[in-house]
C-alpha positions as a Markdown table, in Angstrom:
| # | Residue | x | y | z |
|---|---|---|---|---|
| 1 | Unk | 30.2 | 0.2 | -33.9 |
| 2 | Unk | 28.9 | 3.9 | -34.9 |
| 3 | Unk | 31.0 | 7.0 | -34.5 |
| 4 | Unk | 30.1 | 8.6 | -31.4 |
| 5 | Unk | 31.1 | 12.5 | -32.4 |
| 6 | Unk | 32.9 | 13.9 | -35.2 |
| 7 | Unk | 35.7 | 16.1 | -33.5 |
| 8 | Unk | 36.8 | 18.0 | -36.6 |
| 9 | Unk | 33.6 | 19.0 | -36.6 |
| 10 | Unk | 32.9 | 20.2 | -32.9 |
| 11 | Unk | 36.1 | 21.8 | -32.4 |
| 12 | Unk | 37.8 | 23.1 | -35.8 |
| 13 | Unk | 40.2 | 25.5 | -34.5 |
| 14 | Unk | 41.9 | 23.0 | -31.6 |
| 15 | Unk | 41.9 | 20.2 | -34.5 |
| 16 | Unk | 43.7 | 22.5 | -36.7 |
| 17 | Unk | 46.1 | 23.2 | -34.5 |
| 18 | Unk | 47.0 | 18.8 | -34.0 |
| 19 | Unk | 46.9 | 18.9 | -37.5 |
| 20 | Unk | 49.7 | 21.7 | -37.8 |
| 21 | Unk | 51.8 | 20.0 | -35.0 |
| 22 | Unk | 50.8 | 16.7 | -36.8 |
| 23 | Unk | 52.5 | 18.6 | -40.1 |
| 24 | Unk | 55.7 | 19.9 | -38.1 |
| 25 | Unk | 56.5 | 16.0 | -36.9 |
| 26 | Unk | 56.1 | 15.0 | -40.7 |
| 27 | Unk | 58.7 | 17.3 | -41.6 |
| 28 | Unk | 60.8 | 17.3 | -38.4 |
| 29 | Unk | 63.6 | 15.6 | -40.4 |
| 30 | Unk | 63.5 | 11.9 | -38.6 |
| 31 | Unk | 63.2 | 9.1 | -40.9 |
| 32 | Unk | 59.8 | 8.5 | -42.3 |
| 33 | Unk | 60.1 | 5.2 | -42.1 |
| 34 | Unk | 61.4 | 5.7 | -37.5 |
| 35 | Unk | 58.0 | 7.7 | -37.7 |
| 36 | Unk | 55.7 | 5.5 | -39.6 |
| 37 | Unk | 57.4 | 2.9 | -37.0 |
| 38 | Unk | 56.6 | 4.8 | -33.9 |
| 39 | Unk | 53.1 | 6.0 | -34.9 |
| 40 | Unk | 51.9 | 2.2 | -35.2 |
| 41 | Unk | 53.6 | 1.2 | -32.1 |
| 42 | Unk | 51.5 | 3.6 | -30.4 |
| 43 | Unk | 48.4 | 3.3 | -31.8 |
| 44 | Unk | 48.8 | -0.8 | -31.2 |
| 45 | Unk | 49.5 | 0.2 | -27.3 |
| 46 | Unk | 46.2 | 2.7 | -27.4 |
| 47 | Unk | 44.0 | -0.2 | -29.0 |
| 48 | Unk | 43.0 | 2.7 | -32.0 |
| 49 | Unk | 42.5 | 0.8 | -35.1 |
| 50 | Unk | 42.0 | 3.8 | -37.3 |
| 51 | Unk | 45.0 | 4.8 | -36.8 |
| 52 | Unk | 46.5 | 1.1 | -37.1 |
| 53 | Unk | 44.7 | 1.3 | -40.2 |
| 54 | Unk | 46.4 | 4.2 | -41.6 |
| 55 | Unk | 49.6 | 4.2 | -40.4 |
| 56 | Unk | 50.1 | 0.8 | -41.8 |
| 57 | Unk | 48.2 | 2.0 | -44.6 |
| 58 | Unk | 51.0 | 5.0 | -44.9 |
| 59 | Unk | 53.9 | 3.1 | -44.6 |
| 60 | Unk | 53.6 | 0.3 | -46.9 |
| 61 | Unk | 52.6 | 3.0 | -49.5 |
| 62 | Unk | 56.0 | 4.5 | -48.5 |
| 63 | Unk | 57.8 | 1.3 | -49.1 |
| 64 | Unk | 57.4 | -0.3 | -45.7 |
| 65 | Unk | 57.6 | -4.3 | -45.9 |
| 66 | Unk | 54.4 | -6.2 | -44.7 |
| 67 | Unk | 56.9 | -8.6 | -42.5 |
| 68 | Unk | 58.1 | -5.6 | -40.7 |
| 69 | Unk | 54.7 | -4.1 | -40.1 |
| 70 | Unk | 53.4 | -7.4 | -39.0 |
| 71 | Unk | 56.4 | -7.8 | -36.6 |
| 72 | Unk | 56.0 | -3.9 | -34.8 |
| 73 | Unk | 54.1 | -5.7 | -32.5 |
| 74 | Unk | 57.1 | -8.1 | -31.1 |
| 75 | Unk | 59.6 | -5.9 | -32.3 |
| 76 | Unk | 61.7 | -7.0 | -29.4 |
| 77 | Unk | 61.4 | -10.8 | -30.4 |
| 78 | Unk | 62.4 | -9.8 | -34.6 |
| 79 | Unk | 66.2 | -9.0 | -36.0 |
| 80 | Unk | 64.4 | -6.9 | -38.4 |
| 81 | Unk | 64.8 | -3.4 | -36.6 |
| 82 | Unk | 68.1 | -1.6 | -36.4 |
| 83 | Unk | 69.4 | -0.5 | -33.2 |
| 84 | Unk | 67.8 | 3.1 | -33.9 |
| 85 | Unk | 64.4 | 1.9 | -34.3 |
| 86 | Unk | 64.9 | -0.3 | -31.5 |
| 87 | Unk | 65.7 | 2.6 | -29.5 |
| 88 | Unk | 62.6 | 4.7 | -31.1 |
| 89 | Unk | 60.2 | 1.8 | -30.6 |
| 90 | Unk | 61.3 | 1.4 | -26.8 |
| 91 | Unk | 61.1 | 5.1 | -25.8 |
| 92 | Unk | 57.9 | 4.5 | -28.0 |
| 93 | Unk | 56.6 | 2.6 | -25.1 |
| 94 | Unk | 57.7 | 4.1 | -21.9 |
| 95 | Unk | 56.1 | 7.6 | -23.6 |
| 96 | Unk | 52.6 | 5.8 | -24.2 |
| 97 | Unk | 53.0 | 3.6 | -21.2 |
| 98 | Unk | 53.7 | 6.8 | -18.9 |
| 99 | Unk | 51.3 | 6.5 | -16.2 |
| 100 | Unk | 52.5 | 4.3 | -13.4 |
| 101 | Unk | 55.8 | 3.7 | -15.4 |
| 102 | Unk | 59.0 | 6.1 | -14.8 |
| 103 | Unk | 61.1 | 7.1 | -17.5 |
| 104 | Unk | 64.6 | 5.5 | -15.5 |
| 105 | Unk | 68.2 | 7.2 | -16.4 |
| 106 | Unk | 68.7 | 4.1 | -18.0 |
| 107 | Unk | 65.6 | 4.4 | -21.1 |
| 108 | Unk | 67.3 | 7.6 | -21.4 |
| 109 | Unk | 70.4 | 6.9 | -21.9 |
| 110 | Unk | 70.0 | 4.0 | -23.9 |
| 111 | Unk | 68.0 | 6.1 | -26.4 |
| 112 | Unk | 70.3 | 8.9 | -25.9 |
| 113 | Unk | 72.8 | 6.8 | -27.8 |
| 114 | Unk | 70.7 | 6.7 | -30.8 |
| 115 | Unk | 69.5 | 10.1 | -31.3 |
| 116 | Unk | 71.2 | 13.5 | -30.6 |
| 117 | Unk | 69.1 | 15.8 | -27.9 |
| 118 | Unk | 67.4 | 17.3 | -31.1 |
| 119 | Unk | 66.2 | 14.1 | -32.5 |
| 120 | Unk | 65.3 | 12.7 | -28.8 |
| 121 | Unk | 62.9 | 16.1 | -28.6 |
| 122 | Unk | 61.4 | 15.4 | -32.5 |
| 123 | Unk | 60.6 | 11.9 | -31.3 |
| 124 | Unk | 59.1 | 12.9 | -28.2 |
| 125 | Unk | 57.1 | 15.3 | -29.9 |
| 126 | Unk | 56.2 | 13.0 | -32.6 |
| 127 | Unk | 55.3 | 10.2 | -29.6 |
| 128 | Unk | 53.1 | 12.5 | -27.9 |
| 129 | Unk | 51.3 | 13.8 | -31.0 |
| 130 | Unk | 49.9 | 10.1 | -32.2 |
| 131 | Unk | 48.9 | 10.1 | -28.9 |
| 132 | Unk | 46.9 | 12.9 | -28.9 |
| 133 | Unk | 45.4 | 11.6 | -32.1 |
| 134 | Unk | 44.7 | 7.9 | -30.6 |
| 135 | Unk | 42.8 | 9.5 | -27.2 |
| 136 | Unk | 40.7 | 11.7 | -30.1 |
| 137 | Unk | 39.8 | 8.8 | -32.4 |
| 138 | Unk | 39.3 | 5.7 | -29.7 |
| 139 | Unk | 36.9 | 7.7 | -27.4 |
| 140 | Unk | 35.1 | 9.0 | -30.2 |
| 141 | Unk | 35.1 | 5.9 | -32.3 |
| 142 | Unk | 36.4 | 8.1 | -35.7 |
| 143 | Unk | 35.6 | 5.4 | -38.5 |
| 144 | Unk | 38.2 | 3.5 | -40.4 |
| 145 | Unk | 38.9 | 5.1 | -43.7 |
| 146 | Unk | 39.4 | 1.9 | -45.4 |
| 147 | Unk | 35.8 | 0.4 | -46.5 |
| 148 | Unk | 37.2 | -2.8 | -47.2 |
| 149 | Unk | 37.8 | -3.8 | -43.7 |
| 150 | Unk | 34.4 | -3.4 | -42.7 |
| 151 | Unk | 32.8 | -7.0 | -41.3 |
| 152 | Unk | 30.9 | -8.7 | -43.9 |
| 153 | Unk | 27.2 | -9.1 | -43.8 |
């Protein structure tokens, strides 16, 4: 599969601007480890392996455990997850999932419980930024950083 536009390149000033929201989310003050969590989730949703790729990448250079990473997937299904990144990881979905799905009082609530109205905003923010970046790098095929998982041959 070849890259079908390099969007740093064609449009510099709107990518800078992702990246700087990209830089407020990193330093929002939730966990890194909530928004390693959430930034898979989402990019597992969108189908973007790049950024599958790197955010897994990320957070097992952060400490992450592979178990955990594998299980994001079926997070619902593993013990693994506190209650707070259960909450994260749901709201996770109903964000990404948005079309055709309604955010019901009772997502909001439940996650509501978790985070303060602060946080809940951070998150959403954080939510919607990975998927800016997914809708960037699957349409446009951006290349996976890591060589190594290229197909042999």
């Amino acid at each position: 599969m070849q890259p079908r536009l390099n969007f740093y390149q064609a449009s510099p000033e709107i990518i800078n601007s992702v990246r700087a929201l990209n830089t407020a989310v990193n330093g929002c003050g939730l966990e890194k480890e909530l928004l390693h969590l959430v930034k898979l989730r989402a990019s597992q949703i969108n189908g973007c392996s790049y950024c599958v790729d790197m955010h897994s990448r990320e957070a097992r250079e952060d400490g992450e455990s592979e178990q955990r990473l594998l299980l994001v997937a079926a997070w619902q299904e593993s013990p693994l997850f506190t209650e707070r990144e259960r909450a994260a990881l749901a709201w996770t979905e109903k964000l990404t999932r948005l079309a055709g799905n309604m955010v019901e009082d009772e997502d909001y609530e439940e996650v509501g419980r978790h985070f303060s109205e602060e946080e809940l905003v951070k998150l959403s923010v954080a939510i919607g930024t990975i998927n800016v970046w997914n809708r960037l790098c699957v349409p446009f095929r951006s290349i996976h950083p890591v060589k190594e998982l290229a197909p042999a041959g």
